[in-house]
C-alpha positions as CSV (number, residue, x, y, z in Angstrom):
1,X,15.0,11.0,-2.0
2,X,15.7,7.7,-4.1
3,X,19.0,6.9,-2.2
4,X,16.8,5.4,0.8
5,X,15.3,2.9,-1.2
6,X,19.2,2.0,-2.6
7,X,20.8,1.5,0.7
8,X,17.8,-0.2,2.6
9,X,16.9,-3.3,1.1
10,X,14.6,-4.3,3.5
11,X,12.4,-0.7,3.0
12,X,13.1,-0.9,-0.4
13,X,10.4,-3.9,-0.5
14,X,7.6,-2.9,1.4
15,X,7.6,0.3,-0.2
16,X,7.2,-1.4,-3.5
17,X,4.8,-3.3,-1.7
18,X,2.9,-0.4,-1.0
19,X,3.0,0.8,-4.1
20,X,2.0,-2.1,-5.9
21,X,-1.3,-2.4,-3.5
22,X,-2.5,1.1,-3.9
23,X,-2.1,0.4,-7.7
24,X,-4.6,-2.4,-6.8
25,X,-6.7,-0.3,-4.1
26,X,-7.2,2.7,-7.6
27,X,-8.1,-0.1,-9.9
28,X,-10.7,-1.5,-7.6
29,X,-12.1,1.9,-6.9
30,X,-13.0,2.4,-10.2
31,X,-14.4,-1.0,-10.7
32,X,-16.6,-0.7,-7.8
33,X,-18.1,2.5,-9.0
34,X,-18.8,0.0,-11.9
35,X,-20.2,-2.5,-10.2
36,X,-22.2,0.1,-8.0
37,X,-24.1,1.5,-11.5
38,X,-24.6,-2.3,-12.8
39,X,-26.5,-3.2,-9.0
40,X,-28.2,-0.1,-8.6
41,X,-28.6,2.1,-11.8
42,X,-29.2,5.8,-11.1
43,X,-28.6,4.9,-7.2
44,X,-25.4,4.4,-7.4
45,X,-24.1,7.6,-5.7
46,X,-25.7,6.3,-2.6
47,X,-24.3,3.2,-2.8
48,X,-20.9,4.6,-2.9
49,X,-21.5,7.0,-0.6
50,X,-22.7,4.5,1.8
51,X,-19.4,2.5,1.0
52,X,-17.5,5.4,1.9
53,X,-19.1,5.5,4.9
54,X,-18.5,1.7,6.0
55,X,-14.9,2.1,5.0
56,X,-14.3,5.6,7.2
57,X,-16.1,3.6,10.5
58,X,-14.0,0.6,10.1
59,X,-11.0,2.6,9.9
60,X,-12.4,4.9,12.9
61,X,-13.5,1.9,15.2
62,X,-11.1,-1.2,13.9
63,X,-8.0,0.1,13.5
64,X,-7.3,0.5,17.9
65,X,-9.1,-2.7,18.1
66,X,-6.9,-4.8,16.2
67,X,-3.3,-3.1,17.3
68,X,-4.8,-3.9,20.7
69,X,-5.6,-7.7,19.7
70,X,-2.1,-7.9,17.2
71,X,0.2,-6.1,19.8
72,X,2.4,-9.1,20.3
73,X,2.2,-10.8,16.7
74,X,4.9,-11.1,14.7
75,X,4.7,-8.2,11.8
76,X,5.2,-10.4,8.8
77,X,2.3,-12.6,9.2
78,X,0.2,-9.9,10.4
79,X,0.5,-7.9,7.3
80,X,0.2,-10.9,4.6
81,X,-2.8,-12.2,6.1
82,X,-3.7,-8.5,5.9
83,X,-3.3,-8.7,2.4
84,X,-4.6,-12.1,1.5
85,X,-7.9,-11.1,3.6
86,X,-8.0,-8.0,1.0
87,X,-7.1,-10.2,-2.2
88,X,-9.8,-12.8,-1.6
89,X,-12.6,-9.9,-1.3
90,X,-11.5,-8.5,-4.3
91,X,-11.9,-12.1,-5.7
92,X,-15.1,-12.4,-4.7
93,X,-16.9,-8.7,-5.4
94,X,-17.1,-9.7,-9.3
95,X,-19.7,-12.4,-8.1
96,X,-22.0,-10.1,-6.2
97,X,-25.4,-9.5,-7.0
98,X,-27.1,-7.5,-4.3
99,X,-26.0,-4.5,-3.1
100,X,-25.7,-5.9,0.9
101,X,-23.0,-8.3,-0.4
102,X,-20.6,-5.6,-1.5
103,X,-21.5,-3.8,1.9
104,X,-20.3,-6.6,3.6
105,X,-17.3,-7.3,1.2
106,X,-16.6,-3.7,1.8
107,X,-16.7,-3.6,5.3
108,X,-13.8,-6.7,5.3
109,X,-11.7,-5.4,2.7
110,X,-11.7,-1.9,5.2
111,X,-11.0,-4.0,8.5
112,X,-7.9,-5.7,6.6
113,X,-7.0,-2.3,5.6
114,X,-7.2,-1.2,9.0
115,X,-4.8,-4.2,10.3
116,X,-2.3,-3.6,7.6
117,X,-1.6,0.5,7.3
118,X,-0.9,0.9,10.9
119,X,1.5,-1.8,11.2
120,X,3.3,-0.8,8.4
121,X,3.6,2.4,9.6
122,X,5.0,1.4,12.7
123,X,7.6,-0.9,10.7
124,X,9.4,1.7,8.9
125,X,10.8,3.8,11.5
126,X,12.3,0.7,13.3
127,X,13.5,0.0,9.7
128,X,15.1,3.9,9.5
129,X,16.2,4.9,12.5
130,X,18.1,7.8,10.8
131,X,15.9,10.6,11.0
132,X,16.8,12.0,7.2
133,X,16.6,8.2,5.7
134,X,12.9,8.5,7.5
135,X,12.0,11.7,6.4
136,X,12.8,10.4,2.7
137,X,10.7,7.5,3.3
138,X,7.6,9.5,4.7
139,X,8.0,11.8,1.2
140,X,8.1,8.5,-0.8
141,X,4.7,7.2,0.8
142,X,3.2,10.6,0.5
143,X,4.4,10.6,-3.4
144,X,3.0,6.9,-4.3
145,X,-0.1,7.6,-2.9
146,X,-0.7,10.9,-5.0
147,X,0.6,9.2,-8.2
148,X,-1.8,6.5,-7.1
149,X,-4.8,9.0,-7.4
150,X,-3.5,10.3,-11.1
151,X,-2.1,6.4,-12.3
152,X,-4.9,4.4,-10.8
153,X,-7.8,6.1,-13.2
154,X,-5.6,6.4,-16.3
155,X,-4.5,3.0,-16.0
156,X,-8.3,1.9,-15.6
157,X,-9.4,3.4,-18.5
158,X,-6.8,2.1,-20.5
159,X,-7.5,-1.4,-19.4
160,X,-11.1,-0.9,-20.0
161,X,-11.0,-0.2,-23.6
162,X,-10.1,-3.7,-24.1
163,X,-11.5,-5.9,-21.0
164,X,-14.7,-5.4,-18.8
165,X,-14.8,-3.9,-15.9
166,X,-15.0,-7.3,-13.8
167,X,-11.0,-8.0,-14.7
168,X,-9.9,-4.9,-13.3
169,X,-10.7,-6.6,-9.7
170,X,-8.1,-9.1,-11.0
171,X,-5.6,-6.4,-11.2
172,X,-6.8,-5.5,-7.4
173,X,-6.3,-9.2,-6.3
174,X,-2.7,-9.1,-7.8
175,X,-1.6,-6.6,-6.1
176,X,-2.5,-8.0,-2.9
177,X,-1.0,-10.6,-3.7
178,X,1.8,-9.0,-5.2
179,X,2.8,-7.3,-1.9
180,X,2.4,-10.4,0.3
181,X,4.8,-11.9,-1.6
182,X,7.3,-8.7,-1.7
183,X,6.2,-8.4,2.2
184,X,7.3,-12.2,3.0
185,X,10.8,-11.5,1.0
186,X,11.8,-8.6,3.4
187,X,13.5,-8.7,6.5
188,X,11.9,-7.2,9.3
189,X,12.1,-7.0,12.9
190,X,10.5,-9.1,15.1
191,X,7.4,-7.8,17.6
192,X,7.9,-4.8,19.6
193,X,8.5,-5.6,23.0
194,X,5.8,-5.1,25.8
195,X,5.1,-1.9,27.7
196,X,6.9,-2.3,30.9
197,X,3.6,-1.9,32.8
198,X,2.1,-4.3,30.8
199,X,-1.4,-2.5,30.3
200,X,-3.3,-5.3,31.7
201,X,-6.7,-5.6,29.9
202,X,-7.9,-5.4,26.4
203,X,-9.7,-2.0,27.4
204,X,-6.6,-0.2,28.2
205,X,-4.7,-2.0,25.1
206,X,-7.2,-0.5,23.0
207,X,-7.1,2.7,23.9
208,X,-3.5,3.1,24.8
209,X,-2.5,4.6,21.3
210,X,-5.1,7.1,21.9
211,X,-4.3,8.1,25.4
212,X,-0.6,8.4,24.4
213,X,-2.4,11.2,21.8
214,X,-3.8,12.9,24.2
215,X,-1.2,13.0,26.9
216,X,1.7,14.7,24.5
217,X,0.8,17.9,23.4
218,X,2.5,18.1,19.2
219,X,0.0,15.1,18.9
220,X,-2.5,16.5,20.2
221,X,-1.3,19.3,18.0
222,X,-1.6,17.2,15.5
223,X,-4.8,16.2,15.6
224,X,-6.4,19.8,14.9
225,X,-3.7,20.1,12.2
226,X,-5.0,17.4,10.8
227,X,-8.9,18.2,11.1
228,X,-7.5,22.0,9.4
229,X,-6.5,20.0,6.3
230,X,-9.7,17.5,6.6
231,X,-11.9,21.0,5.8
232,X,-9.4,21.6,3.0
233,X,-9.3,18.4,1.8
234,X,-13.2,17.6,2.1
235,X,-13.9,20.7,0.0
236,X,-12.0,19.6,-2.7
237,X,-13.2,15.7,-3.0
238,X,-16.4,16.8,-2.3
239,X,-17.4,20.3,-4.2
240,X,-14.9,19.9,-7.1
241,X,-17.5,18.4,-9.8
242,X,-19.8,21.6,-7.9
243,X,-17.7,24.1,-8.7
244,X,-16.7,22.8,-12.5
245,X,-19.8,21.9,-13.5
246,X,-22.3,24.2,-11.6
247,X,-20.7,27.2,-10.4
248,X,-17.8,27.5,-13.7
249,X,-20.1,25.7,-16.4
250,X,-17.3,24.2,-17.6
251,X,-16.8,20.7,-18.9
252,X,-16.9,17.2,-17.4
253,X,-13.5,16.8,-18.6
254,X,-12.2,19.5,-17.0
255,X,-13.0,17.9,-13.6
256,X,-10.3,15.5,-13.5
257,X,-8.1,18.8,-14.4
258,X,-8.6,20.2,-11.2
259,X,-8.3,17.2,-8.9
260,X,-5.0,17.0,-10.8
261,X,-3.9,20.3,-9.6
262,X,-4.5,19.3,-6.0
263,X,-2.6,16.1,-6.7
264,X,0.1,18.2,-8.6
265,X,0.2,20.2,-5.0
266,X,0.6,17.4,-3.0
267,X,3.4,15.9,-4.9
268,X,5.6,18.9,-5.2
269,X,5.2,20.0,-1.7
270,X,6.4,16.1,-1.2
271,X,9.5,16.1,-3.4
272,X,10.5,19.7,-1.6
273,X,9.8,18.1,1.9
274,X,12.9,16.6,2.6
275,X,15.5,19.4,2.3
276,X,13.1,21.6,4.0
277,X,13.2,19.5,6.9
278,X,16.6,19.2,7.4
279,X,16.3,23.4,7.4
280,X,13.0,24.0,9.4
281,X,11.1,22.2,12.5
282,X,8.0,20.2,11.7
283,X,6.7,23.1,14.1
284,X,7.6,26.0,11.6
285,X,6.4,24.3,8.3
286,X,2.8,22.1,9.5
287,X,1.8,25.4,11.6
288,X,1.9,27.7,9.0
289,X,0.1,25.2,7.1
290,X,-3.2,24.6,8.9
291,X,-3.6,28.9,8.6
292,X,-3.0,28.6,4.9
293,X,-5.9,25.8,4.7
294,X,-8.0,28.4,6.4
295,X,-6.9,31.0,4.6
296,X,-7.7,29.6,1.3
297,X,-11.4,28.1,2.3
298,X,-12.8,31.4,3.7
299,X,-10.6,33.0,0.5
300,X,-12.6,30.4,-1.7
301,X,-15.5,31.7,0.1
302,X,-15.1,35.0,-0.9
303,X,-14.3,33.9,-4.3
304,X,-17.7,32.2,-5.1
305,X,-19.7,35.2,-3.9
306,X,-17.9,37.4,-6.8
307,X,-20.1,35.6,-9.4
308,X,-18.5,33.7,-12.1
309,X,-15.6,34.7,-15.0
310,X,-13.4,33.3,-17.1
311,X,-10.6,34.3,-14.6
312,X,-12.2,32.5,-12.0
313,X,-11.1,29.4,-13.8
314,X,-7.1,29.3,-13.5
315,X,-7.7,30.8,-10.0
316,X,-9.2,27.7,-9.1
317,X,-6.4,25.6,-10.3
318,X,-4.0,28.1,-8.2
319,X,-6.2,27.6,-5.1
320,X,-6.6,23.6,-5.4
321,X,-2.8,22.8,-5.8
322,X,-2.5,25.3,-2.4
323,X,-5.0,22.6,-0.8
324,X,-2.3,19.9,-1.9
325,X,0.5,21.8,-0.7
326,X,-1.1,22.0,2.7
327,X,-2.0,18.4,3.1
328,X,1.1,16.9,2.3
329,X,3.1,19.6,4.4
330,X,0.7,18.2,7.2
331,X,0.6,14.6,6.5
332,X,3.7,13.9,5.6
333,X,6.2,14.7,8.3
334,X,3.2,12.5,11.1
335,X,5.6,9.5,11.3
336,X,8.4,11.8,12.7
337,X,6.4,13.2,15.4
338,X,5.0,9.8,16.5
339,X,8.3,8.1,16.6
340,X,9.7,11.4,18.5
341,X,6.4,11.1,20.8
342,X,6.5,7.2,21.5
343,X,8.4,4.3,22.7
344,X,9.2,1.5,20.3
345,X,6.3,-0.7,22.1
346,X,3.5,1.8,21.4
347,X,4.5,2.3,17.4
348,X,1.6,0.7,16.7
349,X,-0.9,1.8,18.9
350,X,0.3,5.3,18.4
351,X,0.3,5.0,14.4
352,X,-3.5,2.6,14.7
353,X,-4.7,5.7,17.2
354,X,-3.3,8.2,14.7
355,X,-4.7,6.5,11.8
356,X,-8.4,5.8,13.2
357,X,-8.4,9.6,14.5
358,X,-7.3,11.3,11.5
359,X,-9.8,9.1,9.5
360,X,-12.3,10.6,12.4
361,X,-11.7,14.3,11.4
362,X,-12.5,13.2,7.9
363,X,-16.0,11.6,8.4
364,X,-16.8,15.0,10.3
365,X,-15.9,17.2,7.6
366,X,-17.0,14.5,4.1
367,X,-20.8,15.1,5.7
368,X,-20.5,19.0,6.3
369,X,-18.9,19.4,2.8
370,X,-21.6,17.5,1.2
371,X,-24.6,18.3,2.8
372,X,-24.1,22.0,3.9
373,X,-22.7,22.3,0.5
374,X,-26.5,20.9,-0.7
375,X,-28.5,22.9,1.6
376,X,-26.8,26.3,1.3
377,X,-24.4,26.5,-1.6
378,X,-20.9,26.7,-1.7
379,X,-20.5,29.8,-0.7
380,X,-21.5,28.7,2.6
381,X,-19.9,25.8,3.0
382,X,-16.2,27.2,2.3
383,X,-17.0,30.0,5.0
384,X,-18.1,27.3,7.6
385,X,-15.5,25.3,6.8
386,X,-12.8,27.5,6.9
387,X,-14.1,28.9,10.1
388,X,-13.1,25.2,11.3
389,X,-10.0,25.5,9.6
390,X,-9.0,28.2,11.4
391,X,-10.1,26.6,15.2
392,X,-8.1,24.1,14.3
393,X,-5.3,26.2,13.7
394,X,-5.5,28.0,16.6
395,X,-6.2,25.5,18.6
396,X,-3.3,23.8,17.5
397,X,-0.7,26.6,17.9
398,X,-2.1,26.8,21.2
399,X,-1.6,23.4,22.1
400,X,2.1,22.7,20.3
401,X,5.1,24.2,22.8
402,X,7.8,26.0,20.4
403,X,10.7,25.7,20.4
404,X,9.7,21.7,20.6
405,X,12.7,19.7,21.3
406,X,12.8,15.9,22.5
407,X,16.2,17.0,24.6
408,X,15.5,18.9,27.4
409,X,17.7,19.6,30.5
410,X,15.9,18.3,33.7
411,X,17.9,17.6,36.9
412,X,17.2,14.2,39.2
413,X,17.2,14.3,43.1
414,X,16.8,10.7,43.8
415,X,19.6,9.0,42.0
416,X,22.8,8.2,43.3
417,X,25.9,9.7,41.7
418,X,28.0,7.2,39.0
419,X,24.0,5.6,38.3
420,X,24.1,4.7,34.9
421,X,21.2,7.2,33.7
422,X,23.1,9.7,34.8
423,X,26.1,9.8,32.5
424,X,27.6,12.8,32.0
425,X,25.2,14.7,34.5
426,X,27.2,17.2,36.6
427,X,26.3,18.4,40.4
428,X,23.6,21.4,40.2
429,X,21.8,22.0,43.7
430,X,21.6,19.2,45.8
431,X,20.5,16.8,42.8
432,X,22.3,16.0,39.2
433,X,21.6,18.0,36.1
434,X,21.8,16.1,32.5
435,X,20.4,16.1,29.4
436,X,18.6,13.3,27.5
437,X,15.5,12.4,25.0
438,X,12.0,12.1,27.1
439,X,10.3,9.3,25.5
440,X,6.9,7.7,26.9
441,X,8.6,4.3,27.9
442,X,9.5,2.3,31.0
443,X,12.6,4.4,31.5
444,X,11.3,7.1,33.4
445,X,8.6,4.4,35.4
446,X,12.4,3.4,36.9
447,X,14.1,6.7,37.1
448,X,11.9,9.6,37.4
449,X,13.3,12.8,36.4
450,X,12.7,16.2,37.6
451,X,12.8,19.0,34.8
452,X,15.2,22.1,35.1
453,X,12.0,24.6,34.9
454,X,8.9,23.4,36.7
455,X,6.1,23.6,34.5
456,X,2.7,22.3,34.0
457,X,2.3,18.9,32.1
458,X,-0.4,16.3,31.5
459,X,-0.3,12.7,33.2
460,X,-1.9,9.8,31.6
461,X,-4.1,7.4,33.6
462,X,-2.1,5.2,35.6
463,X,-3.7,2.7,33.5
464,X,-1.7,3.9,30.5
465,X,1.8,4.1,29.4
466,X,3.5,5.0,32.4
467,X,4.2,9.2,33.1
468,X,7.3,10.7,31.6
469,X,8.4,14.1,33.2
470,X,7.4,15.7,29.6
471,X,5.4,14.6,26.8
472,X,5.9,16.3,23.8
């Protein structure tokens, strides 16, 4: 997995980049939780809550806004104003005093967060055009940001035995500042170039990401798969201390045990992810995936209505490192099916669109996991969940063709023979039958093809990307 970061300088840096930042982002999180108690005593829950809440709508409603408004800029200065935006709020939350400011604060720090993620996303697969070197890459970002959830706190409370809480926001702002500079050192390709049709209007810009979602059916796919894990997901950051503390009567310390199984989940399923993708399709590994997450909620379910043992314990841990598993299986190979679903000129809107809807599945499930959880205990709350889970599933293996391959034979009727798309085509009734990779770009606005085997497909607006004979 390392040998990406050897041979790609240029990758090499923003990755450390990235890591350097989310060591920032984990410090920050604990100092706000800090800060939150100092400002509002026994209200600090809602304040964080409410933070959570202001950072899951900016990433819902900025992030298309911005790739719409950024389409043309140049990457580099995009992303280190991204991150001097995020170091000088991190500058300023030590001087707060009322709880509106760090709303506010909060609410910027998201919106550069939202500018920055998606266009680095989109950066690295013009960075790794390889598929495997890309793969590797996707496992490294999935790995940094799990070590980031066990590091971040154990660095924190390390630092805290000796400083006050307030310096740990200098750690945040040198991390920010950390990967401007690492960002500014790389090379990196310039901006994309324009959709042939030009998607006049910022109306259509903004949305184009998200009509290129819904046009190509594995991201569309993709989208329940990644609402199946949400249900997973919101369970565990939600119910854990629940489920220690109240349902176990176990420990505060043991708390941080079972997050770490999930983490521990998530970070072997992303060391194993690479080979197993150079043996299996996306298709037969995230599937499979979404039912487990079902599987193990409305199992969980059952679980809590047994009453409580000392076996339940270790079971637990078993069933929170599965929820791991799943999400990274799911999450991590997403960059290869957007860069297999869209042309070099919609990476970022397709990566913003991806980012702002996955976010969306999250802020349905956080409430449901919380407040059902609440109101009807957490026996109820797995079963409802996993009964989302497992629409998503289905709804998702419904919706994702198998086998899914970017190369399908199609023949062309129009074209003249020797036409330079049709290289290699050979005569097959009355028209010319080849084989190339369907993208959504302006190649097919020029030289429509005709698939092999008719067969129903969906059309964007003619406002949007223009139609390709097959989106998937």
């Amino acid at each position: 997995m390392l040998s990406v970061l050897r041979r790609h300088r240029g990758y090499r840096r923003l990755f450390t980049a990235q890591v350097i930042a989310l060591v920032g982002t984990g410090l920050a999180t604990v100092a706000l939780s800090l800060l939150a108690y100092d400002l509002a005593g026994s209200h600090a829950g809602s304040v964080l809550g409410t933070a959570l809440a202001i950072k899951m709508v900016a990433y819902v409603g900025l992030a298309p806004l911005i790739s719409a408004l950024a389409r043309q800029l140049p990457p580099r200065p995009l992303l280190v104003s991204a991150d001097l935006v995020r170091a000088a709020v991190a500058l300023v939350l030590p001087f707060v005093n009322a709880v509106w400011q760090v709303y506010a604060l909060i609410f910027v720090l998201q919106a550069a967060s939202a500018t920055f993620t998606p266009a680095f996303q989109s950066l690295i697969p013009r960075l790794l055009p390889v598929e495997d070197d890309y793969t590797r890459a996707l496992s490294l970002s999935r790995l940094a940001y799990d070590l980031e959830v066990l590091f971040s706190p154990l660095l924190a409370a390390a630092l805290l035995s000796r400083i006050t809480y307030d310096w740990l926001f200098l750690g945040t702002v040198t991390g920010f500042l950390g990967s401007a500079a690492l960002v500014l050192s790389a090379a990196l390709p310039g901006p994309a170039a324009a959709p042939a049709d030009g998607t006049p209007g910022l109306a259509a810009r903004i949305t184009r990401g998200t009509r290129v979602f819904l046009a190509t059916p594995r991201l569309r796919a993709l989208l329940a798969l990644t609402l199946a894990i949400a249900a997973g997901g919101a369970m565990v950051m939600v119910n854990t201390i629940g489920y220690v503390r109240d349902h176990l009567g176990r420990a505060t310390s043991d708390v941080p045990v079972a997050l770490g199984a999930y983490g521990a989940g998530s970070i072997a399923a992303a060391l194993l992810l690479p080979t197993l993708l150079r043996r299996a399709s996306d298709h037969a590994l995230m599937l499979p995936a979404a039912f487990a997450s079902a599987a193990l909620l409305l199992a969980l379910a059952a679980l809590t209505r047994t009453g409580t043992g000392a076996w339940q314990w270790p079971v637990l841990l078993v069933i929170w490192c599965a929820f791991g598993v799943t999400e990274s299986v799911i999450m991590t190979p997403t960059g290869r099916l957007i860069r297999r679903s869209a042309s070099a000129a919609d990476l970022n809107a397709t990566f913003a669109a991806q980012f702002s809807l996955a976010h969306g599945c999250w802020l349905l499930t956080y409430p449901v996991a919380g407040w059902l959880g609440t109101a009807a205990g957490l026996a109820v709350v797995a079963l409802v969940l996993g009964a989302v889970a497992l629409g998503a599933a289905l709804a998702a293996w419904r919706l994702w063709p198998a086998p899914d391959t970017s190369y399908l034979p199609h023949v062309h009727t129009t074209l003249a023979h020797g036409h330079p798309h049709l290289a290699d085509a050979q005569p097959a009734g009355g028209g010319w039958r080849h084989t190339h990779e369907f993208v959504i770009d302006d190649l097919h606005d020029r030289w429509p093809c005709a698939p092999a085997t008719p067969e129903p497909r969906p059309t964007l607006p003619r406002s949007g990307p223009p139609e390709s004979p097959v989106h998937r």
